[in-house]
C-alpha positions in Angstrom: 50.3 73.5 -21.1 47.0 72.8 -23.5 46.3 69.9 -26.4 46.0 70.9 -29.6 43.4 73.3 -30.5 39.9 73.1 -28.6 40.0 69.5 -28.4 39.0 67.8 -25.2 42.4 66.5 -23.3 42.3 62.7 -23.1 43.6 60.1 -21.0 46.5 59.7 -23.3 46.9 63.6 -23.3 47.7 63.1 -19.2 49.6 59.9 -19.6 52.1 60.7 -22.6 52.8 64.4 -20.6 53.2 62.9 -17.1 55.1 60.3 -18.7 53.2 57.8 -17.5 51.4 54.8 -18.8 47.7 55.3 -19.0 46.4 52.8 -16.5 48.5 54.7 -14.0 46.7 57.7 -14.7 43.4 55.6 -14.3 44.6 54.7 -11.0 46.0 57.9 -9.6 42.6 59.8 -10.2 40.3 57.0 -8.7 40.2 57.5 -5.1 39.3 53.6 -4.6 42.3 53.0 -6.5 45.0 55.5 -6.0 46.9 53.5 -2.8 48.5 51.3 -5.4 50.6 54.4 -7.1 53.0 56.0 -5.4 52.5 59.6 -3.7 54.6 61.1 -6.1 53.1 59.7 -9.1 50.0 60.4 -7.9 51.0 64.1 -7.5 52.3 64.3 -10.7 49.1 63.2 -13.0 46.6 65.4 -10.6 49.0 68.2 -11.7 48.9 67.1 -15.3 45.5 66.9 -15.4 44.5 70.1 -13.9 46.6 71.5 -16.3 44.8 70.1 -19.2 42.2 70.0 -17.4 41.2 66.6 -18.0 37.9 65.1 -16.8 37.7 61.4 -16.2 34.8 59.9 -17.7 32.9 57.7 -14.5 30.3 56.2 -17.1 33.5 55.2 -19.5 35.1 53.5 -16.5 31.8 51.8 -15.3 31.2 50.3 -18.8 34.9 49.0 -18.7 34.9 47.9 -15.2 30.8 46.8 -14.9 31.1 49.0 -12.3 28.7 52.3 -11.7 30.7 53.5 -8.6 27.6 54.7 -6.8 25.8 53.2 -3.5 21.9 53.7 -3.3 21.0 54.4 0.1 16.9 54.1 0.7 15.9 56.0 4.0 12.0 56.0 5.4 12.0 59.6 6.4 14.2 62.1 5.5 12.6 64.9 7.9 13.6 62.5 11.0 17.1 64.1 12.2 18.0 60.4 13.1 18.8 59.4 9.6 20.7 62.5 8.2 24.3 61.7 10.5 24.1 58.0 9.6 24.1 59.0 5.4 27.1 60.8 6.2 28.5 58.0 7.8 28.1 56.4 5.0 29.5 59.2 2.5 32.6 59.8 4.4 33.4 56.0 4.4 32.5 55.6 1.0 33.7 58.5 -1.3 37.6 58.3 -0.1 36.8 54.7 -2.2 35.4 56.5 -5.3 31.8 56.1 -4.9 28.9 58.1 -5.1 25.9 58.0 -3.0 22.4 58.1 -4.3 19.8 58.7 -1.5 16.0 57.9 -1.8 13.5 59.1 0.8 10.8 56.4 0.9 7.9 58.2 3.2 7.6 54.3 4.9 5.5 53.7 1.5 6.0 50.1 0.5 5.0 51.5 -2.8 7.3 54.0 -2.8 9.9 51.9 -1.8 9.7 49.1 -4.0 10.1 52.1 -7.1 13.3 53.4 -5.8 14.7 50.4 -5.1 13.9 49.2 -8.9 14.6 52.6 -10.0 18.3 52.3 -8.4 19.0 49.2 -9.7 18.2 50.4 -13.1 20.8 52.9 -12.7 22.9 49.9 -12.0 24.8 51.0 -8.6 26.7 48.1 -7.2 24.9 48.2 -4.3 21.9 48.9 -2.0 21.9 50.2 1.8 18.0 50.1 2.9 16.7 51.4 6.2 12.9 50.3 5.9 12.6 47.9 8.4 8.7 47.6 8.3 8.1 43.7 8.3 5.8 43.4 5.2 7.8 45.2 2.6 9.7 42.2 1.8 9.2 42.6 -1.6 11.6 44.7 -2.8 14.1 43.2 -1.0 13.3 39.7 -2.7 13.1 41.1 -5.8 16.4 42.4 -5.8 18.3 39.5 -3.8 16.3 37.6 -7.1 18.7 39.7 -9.6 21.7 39.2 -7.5 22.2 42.9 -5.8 24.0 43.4 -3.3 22.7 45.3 -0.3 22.4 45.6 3.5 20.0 46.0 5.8 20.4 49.4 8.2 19.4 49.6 11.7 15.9 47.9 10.7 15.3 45.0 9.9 12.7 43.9 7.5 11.8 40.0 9.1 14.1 38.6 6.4 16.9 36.6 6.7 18.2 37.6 2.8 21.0 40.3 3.4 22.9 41.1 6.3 21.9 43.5 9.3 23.8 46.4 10.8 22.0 48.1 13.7 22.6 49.3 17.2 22.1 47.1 20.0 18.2 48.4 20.8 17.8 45.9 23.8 20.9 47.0 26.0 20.2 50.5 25.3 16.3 49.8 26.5 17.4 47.8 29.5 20.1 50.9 30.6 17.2 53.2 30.6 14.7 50.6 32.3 17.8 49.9 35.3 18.1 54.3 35.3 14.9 54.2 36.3 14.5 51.5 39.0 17.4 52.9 40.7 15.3 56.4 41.1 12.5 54.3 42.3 9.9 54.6 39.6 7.9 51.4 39.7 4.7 52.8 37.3 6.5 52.8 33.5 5.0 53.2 30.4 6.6 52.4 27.0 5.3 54.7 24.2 6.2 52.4 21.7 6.8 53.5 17.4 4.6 51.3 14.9 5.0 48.0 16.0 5.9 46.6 12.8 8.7 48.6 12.3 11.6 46.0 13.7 13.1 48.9 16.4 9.9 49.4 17.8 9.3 45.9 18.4 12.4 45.0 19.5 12.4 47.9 22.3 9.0 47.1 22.8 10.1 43.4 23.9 13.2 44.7 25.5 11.2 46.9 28.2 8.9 44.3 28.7 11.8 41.9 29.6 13.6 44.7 31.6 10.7 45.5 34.1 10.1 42.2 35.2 13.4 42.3 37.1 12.3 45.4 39.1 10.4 44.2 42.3 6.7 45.3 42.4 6.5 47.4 38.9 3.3 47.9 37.1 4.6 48.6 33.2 2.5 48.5 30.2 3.2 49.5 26.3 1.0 51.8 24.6 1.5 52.5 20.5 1.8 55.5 19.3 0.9 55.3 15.2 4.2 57.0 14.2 7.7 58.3 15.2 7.0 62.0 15.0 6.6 64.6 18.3 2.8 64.8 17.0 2.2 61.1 17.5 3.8 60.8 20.8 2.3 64.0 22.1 -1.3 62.4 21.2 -0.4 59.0 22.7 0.9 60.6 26.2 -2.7 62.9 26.0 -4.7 59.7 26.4 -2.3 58.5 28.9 -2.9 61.5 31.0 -6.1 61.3 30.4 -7.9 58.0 30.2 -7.8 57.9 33.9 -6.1 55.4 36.2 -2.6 55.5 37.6 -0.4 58.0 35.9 3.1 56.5 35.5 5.9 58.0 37.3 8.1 57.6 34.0 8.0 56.9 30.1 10.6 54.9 28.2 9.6 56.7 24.6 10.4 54.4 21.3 12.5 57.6 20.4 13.7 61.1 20.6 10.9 62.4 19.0 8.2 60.9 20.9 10.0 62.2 23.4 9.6 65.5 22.8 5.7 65.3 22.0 5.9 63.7 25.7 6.9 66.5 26.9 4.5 68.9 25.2 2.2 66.8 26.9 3.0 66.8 30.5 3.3 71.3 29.8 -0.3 71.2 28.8 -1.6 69.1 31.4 0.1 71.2 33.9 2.9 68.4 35.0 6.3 68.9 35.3 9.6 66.8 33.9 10.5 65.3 36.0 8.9 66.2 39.2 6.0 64.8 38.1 6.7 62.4 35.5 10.5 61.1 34.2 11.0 61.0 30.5 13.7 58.7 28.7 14.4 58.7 24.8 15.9 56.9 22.4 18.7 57.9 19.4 20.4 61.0 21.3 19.9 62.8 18.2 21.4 66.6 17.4 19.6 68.3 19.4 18.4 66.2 22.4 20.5 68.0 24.9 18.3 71.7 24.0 14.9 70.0 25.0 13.7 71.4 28.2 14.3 69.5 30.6 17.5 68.4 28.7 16.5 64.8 27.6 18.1 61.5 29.1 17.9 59.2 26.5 19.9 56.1 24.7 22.8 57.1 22.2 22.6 55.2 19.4 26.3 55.7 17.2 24.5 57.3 14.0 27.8 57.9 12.3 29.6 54.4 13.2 26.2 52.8 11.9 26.4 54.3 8.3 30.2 53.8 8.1 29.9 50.1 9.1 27.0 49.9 7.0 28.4 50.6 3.4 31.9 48.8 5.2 30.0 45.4 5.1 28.0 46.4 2.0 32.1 46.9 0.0 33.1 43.7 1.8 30.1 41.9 0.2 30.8 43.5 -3.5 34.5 43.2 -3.5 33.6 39.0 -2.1 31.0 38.3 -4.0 29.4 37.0 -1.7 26.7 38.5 1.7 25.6 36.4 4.7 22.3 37.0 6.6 24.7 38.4 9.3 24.2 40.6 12.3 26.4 43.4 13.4 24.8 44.8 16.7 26.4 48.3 17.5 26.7 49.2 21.1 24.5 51.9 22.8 24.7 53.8 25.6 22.9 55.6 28.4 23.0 59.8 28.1 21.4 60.9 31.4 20.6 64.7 31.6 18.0 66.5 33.2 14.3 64.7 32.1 14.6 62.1 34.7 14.5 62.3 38.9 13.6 60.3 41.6 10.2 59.3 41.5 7.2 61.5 42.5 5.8 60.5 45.9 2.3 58.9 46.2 
């Protein structure tokens, strides 16, 4: 089967050959709209098309429809092997529905951010899924809740109540790892907390604060670490070690990767995990469980988070309409091998 000549086969070519009418063949190759022809139809056109192969035009469709059919998806750091599960959350939830994902790494530059965010909406996607989270870059968000965008917020929060939040519930995953703890008898904690103006870090932050004052007789403290890298968090446990005072029996670190500078730590200084010293993370990401000792820490639902994510974000596009709501995910407790009963005094 072929058109005439060289020509390029067009919607018409499909319809009038699958005898069809054309808006059918517009719906049987759009994946957000195929449902509403049947299977057979739908089996029919693909066929037809192949055959010509015919090549629907997206930037046709998105002048016709005011729709571009992609989703930008802003991410702070795309080395961090947090973020990389929760975009493909977000792809396999959104390309069944026809859409296109366009990710931007922002290096937590509010600079950076605020261009990729205008640069997106340039592109005209119908919509924005942003991960910053660090309190004062407010200003790309307000400028594009200003033009009308769409968007929500992804397990950060940026101190803003102009889009609606989906994140994993920090504070019961903090308290878990807090209670884990107390029940192997460590009373001396420390919390190597991320950059406190990142929303997560303060909210865990607060969260172990709240958590140790329910366990009888603890002495607990938060320390900073200035990033969320194994670097940062080996540095910070270094000065912990070695500033002198009581060495804590455990450390609740602001995530995974802290964790693992932790651990780094405690092998230089000649300590073990967790004889010595127990060691709790946060995120469970890919490769938690290969650490050595095997790494107890919270799981946060990566995948879930992404797919509810550009769920609320289609809700919002399809309405209309967002509200500054909150969608807390739950988390939950891994224990493995980085945590023990508490070293003897």
């Amino acid at each position: 089967m072929s058109v005439e000549g060289t020509r390029r086969a067009t919607i018409d070519d499909v319809a009038r050959l699958a005898n069809v009418h054309k808006a059918t063949v517009s719906r049987a190759l759009n994946a957000a709209t195929r449902h509403q022809v049947s299977a057979a139809t739908v089996e029919r056109v693909e066929r037809v098309a192949a055959e010509l192969g015919y090549v629907a035009n997206a930037m046709a469709r998105g002048l016709r429809t005011s729709s571009s059919m992609a989703i930008g998806v802003v991410i702070p750091d795309l080395t961090n092997p947090f973020f990389p599960p929760i975009v493909r959350g977000i792809e396999h939830f959104l390309q069944p529905r026809g859409y296109t994902v366009l990710l931007a790494n922002t290096d937590s530059s509010e600079a950076i951010e605020r261009a990729v965010v205008a640069s997106l909406l340039g592109r005209r996607v119908d919509g924005l899924i942003i991960a910053s989270g660090v309190k004062d870059h407010q200003s790309a968000l307000a400028e594009a809740h200003a033009v009308g965008a769409k968007a929500v917020m992804l397990n950060r929060d940026a101190g803003s109540a102009l889009y609606p939040l989906v994140a994993g519930n920090d504070a019961s995953g903090v308290a878990a790892a807090v209670a884990h703890l107390a029940q192997l008898g460590h009373r001396d904690l420390v919390h190597i907390a991320g950059p406190l103006e990142l929303s997560t870090s303060a909210t865990r932050s607060s969260a172990f604060v709240e958590a140790c004052r329910s366990i009888p007789r603890a002495r607990a403290r938060v320390v900073e670490a200035e990033a969320l890298t194994v670097e940062a968090g080996q540095r910070r446990m270094d000065r912990v070690i070695t500033e002198g005072g009581r060495r804590p029996t455990a450390v609740v670190a602001g995530n995974d990767l802290i964790a693992l500078g932790v651990l780094r730590s405690l092998r230089d200084h000649g300590l073990t995990c967790p004889g010595d010293v127990s060691v709790v993370g946060f995120n469970d990401i890919t490769f938690a469980e290969d650490f050595w000792p095997p790494l107890t820490t919270v799981r946060v639902p990566t995948h879930e988070l992404g797919m509810e994510a550009a769920r609320v974000l289609l809700e919002g596009i399809a309405s209309g309409e967002q509200e500054p709501t909150t969608l807390l995910l739950p988390t939950s407790l891994i224990v493995r091998g980085s945590t023990g009963p508490a070293a003897a005094r």
